[in-house]
C-alpha positions in Angstrom: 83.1 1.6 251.6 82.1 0.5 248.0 84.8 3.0 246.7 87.6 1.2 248.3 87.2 -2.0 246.2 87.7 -0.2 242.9 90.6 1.7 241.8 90.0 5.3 240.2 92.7 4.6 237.4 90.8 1.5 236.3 87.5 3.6 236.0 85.3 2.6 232.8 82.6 5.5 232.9 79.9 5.3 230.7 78.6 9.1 230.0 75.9 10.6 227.7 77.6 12.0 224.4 75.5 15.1 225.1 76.7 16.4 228.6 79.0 19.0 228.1 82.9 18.5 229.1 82.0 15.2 230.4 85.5 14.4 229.3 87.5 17.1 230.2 85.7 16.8 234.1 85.6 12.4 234.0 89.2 11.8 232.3 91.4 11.9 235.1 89.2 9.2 237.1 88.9 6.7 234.3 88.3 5.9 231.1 85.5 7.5 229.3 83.1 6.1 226.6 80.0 8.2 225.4 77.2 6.7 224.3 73.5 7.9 222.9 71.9 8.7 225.9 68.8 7.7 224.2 69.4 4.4 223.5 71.9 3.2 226.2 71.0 -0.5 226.6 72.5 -3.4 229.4 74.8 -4.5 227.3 76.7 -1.1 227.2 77.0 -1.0 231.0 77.8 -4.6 231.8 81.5 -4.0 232.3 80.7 -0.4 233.5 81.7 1.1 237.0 79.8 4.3 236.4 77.4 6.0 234.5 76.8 9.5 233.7 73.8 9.7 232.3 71.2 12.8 231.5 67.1 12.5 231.7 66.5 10.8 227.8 68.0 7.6 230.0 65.7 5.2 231.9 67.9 4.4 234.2 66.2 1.4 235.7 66.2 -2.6 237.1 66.6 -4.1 233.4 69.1 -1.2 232.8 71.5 -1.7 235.7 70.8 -5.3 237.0 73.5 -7.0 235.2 75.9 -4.1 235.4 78.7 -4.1 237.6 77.9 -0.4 238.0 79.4 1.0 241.3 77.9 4.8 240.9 75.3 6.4 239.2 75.0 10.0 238.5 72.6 12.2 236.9 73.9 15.5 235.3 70.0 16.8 235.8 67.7 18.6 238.7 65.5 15.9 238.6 65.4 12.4 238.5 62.2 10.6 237.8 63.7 9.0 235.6 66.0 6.9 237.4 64.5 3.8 239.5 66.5 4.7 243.1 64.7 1.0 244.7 66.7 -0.5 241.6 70.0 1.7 242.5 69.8 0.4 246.1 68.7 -3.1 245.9 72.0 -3.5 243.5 73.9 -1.1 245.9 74.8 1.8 243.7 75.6 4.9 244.8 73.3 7.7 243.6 73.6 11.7 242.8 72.1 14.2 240.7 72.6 18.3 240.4 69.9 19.5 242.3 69.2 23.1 241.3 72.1 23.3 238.0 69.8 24.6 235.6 67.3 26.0 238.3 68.3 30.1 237.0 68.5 28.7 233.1 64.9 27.9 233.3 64.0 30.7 235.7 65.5 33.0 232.2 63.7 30.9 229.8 60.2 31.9 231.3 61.1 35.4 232.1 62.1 35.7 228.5 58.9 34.2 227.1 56.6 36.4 228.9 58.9 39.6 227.8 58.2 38.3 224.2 54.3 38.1 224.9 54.0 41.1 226.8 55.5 43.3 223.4 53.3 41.1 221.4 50.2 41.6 223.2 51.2 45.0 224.5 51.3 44.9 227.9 54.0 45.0 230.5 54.4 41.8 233.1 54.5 43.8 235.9 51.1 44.8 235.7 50.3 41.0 235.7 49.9 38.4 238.0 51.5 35.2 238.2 50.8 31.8 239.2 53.5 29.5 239.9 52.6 25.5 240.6 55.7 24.1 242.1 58.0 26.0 244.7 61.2 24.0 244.4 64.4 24.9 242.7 63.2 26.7 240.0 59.7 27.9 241.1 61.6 29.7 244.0 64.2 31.3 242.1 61.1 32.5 239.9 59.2 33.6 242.7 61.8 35.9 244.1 62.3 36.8 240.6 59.1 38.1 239.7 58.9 39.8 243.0 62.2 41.6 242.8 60.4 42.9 240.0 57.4 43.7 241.5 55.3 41.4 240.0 52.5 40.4 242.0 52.9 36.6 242.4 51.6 33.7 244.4 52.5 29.8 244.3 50.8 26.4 245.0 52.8 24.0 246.4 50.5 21.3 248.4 53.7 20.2 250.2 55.5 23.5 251.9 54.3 24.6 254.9 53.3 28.7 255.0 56.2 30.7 255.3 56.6 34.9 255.7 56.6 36.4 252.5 54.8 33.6 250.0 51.3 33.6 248.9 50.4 30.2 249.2 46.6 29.1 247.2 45.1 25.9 246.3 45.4 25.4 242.2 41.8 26.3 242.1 42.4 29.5 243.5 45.7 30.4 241.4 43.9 29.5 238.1 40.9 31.7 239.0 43.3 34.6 239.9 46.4 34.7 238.1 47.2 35.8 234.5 50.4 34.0 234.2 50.6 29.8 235.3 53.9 28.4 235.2 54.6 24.3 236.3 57.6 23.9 237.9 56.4 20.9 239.6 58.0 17.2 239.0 56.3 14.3 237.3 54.7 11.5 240.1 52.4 9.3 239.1 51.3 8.3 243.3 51.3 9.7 246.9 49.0 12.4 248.1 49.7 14.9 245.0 50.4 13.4 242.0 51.1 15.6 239.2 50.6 13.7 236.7 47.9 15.3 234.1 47.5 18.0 237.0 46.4 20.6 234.1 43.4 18.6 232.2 40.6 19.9 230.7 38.7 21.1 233.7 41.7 22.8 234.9 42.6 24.7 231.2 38.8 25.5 231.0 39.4 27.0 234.4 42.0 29.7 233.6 41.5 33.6 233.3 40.4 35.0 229.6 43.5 36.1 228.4 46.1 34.0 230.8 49.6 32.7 229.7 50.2 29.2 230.5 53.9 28.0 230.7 54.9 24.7 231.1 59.2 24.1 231.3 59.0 21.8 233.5 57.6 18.0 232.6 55.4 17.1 229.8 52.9 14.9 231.1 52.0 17.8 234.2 49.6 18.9 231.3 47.3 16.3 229.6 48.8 17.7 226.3 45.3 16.0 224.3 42.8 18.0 226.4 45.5 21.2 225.7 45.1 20.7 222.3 41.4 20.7 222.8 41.2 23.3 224.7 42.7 25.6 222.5 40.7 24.5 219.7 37.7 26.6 221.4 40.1 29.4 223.3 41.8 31.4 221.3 42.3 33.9 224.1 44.8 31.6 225.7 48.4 31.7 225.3 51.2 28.8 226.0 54.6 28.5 226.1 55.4 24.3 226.1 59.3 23.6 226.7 58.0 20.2 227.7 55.8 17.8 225.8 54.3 14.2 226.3 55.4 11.5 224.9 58.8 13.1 223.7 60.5 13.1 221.1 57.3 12.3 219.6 55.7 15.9 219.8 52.1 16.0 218.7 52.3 18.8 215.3 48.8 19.9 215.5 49.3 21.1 219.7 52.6 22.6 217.8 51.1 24.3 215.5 48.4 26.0 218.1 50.9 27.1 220.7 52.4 30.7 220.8 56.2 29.5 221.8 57.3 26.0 221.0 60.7 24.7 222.8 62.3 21.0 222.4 62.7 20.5 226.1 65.9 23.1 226.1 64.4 25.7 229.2 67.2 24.5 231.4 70.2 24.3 228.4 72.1 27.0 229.5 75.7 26.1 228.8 76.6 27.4 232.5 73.7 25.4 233.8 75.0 22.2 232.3 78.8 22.8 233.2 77.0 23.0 236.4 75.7 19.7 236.4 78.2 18.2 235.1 80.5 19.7 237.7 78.1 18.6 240.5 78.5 15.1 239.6 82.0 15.2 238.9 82.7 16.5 242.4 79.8 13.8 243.8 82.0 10.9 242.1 85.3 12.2 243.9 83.5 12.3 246.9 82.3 9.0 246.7 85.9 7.8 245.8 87.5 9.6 248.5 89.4 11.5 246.1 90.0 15.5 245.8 87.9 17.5 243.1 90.9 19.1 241.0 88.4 20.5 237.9 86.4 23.6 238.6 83.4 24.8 237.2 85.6 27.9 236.6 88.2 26.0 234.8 85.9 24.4 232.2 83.3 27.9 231.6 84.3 30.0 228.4 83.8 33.8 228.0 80.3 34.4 226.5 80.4 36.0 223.1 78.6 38.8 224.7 80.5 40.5 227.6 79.1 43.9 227.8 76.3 46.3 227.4 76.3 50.2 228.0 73.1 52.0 228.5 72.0 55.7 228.2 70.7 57.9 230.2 67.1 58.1 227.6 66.6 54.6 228.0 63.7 53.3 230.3 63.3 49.8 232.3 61.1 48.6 230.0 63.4 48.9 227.3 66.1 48.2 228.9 65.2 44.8 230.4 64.2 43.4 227.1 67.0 44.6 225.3 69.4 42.5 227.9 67.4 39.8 228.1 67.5 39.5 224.0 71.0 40.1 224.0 71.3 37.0 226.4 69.1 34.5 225.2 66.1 35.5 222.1 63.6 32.5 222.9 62.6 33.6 219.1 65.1 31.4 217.7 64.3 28.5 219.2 60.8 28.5 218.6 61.5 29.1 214.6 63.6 26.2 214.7 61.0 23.8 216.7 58.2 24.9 214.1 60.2 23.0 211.2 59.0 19.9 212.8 55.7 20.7 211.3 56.7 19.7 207.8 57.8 16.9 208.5 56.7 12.9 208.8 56.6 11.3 212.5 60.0 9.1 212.4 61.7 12.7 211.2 60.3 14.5 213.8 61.2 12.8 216.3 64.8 12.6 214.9 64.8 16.5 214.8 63.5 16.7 218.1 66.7 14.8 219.8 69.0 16.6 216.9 67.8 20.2 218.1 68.6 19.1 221.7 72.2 17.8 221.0 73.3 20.2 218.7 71.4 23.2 220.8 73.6 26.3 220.3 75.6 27.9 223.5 73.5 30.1 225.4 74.7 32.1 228.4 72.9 33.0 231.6 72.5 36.8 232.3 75.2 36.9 235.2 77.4 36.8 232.3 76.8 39.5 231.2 78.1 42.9 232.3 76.0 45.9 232.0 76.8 49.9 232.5 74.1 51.6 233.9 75.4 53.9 235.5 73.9 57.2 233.2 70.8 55.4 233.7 68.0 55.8 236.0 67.7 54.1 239.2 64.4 51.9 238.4 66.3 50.4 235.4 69.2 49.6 237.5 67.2 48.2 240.1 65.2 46.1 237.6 68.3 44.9 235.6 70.0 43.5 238.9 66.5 41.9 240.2 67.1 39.9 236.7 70.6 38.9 237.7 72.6 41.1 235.3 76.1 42.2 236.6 75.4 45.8 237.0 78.9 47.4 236.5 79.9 51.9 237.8 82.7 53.0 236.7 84.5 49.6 236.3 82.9 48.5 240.0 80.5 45.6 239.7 77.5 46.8 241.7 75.2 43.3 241.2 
């Protein structure tokens, strides 16, 4: 086994200064340098036996062919943006953290529609949603929604029909849904690429009124024809997480959309322990060592532990008030609009700035919440979201 002809003490792992107690997970297995993930180059990684990296890196051929790199490990879901041909024609060992910020990004949508729905005055249940993409995040969403009781359907060219799932062609779920949210990864070839999947025809094509939501990758939406688009329909809103061609965000699309992220849907800080904890434990395995760090080891308290709720309050209220308390997407669209007074180099600087310095946010499991005065649809809707529903000290969810 490649393991065997390196020694774990003698380790020099290269990690991404932004992934989140890289150190504190990576120390005991070597020594640990952090680098810009943006900018890692060759010459960083030529003495190198691993690399941590996150998705700003391109980790490909001109990246790792002169490296003596023995693993490679991605602290992310996905991983178009590693070169895996490149990996295994220089025979290094590959993981990622499939599914670590899967219930982050599940949160951020949920949140953005609750901030619509008050804006626009309606409630989301009453909607239908469309959801491209049925992988780790749009199937957490899915049984999300429906916990809810949303009405909700997917297209996902590549499952086959199972019980329970409302499966259309994109056609269809643009011509019926009020809510379209890509969850789908970025290809460029094969059967389905995704690649500029929403383009003009497509935008043209949705509902008066609809919500389009795209926290997944930039370039799913062809963001010049968006722009275009909303030029002549106003009626449409959008929630971009995700841009092309980032850091360099376009300020005129920016200005037009109604929620405005920089690429932070998935930033939870228990989704990135997460990741970083998945690698971690991949790397052990890989050197046929045990995993002593735990996720619970490294994860703080949140600053918010607990909420108590009347008996007056409905589910309405009571699922945006949580959800606020948790994570208010308000914030971080605010601070994405100051890119709009600002030249291109500066932008794009503030971009990667708002994403390394991004403030702690915590997930809703981590938050406890009495109930138990309340009535039985708010309970029922404030576990369907994930809270920890606590009766009389007794956690219920």
């Amino acid at each position: 086994m490649k393991s065997e002809v390196i020694k774990p003490a003698a380790l020099k792992i290269v990690a991404d200064e932004n992934i989140p107690l890289v150190r504190e997970c990576f120390a005991e297995l070597g020594n640990v340098v952090t680098l810009p993930g943006r900018s890692l180059s060759a010459d960083d990684l030529a003495d190198a036996d691993v690399l941590v990296a996150r998705s700003v890196t391109r980790v490909n051929k001109e990246l790792v062919q002169n490296s003596s790199l023995k693993f490679v490990g991605t602290c992310t879901a996905g991983f178009d943006h590693v070169d895996l041909q490149a990996l295994k024609a220089q025979g290094i060992e590959f993981s990622s953290a499939p599914g670590c910020n899967a219930r982050s990004v599940v949160e951020y949508v949920l949140c953005a529609l609750d901030i619509l729905a008050e804006r626009d005055g309606y409630c989301i249940t009453g909607r239908t949603v469309g959801i491209v993409g049925k992988g780790q995040v749009g199937s957490r969403l899915y049984r999300a929604l429906q916990a809810l009781g949303v009405t909700v359907m997917a297209n996902d060219p590549l499952l086959e029909p199972e019980a329970g799932v409302e499966l259309v062609e994109l056609d269809e779920l643009l011509e019926r849904c009020d809510v379209i949210a890509l969850h789908t990864p970025l290809t460029t070839s094969g059967d389905y690429p995704t690649y500029h999947l929403m383009g003009e025809q497509q935008l043209l094509a949705m509902k008066h009124g609809a919500v389009l939501i795209n926290a997944g990758r930039g370039a799913v939406v062809d963001n010049r024809a968006l722009l275009n688009v909303l030029k002549v329909r106003d009626d449409l809103s959008v929630v971009l997480d995700v841009w092309e061609h980032e850091p360099d965000v376009d300020p005129e699309l920016l200005e037009l959309v109604d929620i405005a992220t920089p690429h932070i849907a998935g930033y939870s800080l228990d989704g990135k322990i997460t990741g970083t904890v998945m690698v971690y434990q991949a790397l052990c395995r890989f050197l046929g060592l045990p995993a002593r760090t735990s996720q619970q080891d490294l994860t703080p308290l949140p600053p918010l532990m607990k909420l108590d709720f009347t008996g007056t309050v409905d589910a309405d209220q009571a699922t945006s008030v949580a959800m606020r308390a948790t994570y208010d997407i308000r914030r971080d669209d605010a601070l994405m609009r100051r890119l709009l007074k600002m030249e291109p180099e500066a932008r794009r600087l503030a971009f990667d700035f708002m994403r390394k310095n991004y403030s702690e946010r915590r997930e809703f499991s981590t938050l406890n919440i009495d109930a138990s005065r309340s009535s039985q649809e708010v309970q029922q809707r404030l576990q369907a979201l994930g809270f920890c529903l606590q009766d009389n000290g007794l956690s219920v969810g």
